[in-house]
N, C-alpha and C positions, 0 to 999 in steps of 0.2 A: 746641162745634160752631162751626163758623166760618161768615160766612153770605157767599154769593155775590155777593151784592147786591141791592138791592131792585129791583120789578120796576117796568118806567112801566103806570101805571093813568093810563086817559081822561086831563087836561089838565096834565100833571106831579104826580099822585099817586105818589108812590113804597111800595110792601109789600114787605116780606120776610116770609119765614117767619116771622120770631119775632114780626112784627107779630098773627100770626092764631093761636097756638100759643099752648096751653094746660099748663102744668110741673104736677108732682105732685112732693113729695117724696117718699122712700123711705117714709116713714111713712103718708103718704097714701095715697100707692098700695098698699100692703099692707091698705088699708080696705076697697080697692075688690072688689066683685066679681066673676069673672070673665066676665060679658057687660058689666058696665059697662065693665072693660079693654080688652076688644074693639070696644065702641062708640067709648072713645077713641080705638085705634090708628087704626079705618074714618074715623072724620074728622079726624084730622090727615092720612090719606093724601090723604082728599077735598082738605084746606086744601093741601098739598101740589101737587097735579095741576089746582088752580087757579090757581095762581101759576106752574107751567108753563105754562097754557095762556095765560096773560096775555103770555108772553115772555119769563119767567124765563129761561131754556134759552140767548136769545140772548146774554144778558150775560158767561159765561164759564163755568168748570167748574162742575157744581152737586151739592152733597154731599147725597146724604138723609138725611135726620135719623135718627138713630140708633134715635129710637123707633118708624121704622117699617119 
């Protein structure tokens, strides 16, 4: 996944996605159950749609992450 670029937070903090994103490997995640799956998707979208709302958007194209 490629990332757009990170977003400006308050006094040149910069976040990207991957900054706030949490991976599971295949084996992991076949551990998980399925409302914990679901728990994760709901907050990476939350992580997501906060770094939209930071500015994200302005920076250029922006790709959703595949895992949500």
């Amino acid at each position: 996944m490629a990332a757009a670029g990170p977003a400006q937070v308050g006094r040149g903090l910069q976040v990207a996605f991957e900054d706030v994103a949490l991976y599971f490997t295949r084996e992991e995640w076949e551990l998980l159950s399925q409302p914990e799956k679901q728990l994760y998707r709901d907050q990476m979208l939350r992580n997501y749609q906060a770094l939209i709302s930071l500015g994200k958007d302005e920076i250029g194209a922006i790709q959703v992450p595949h895992l949500i």
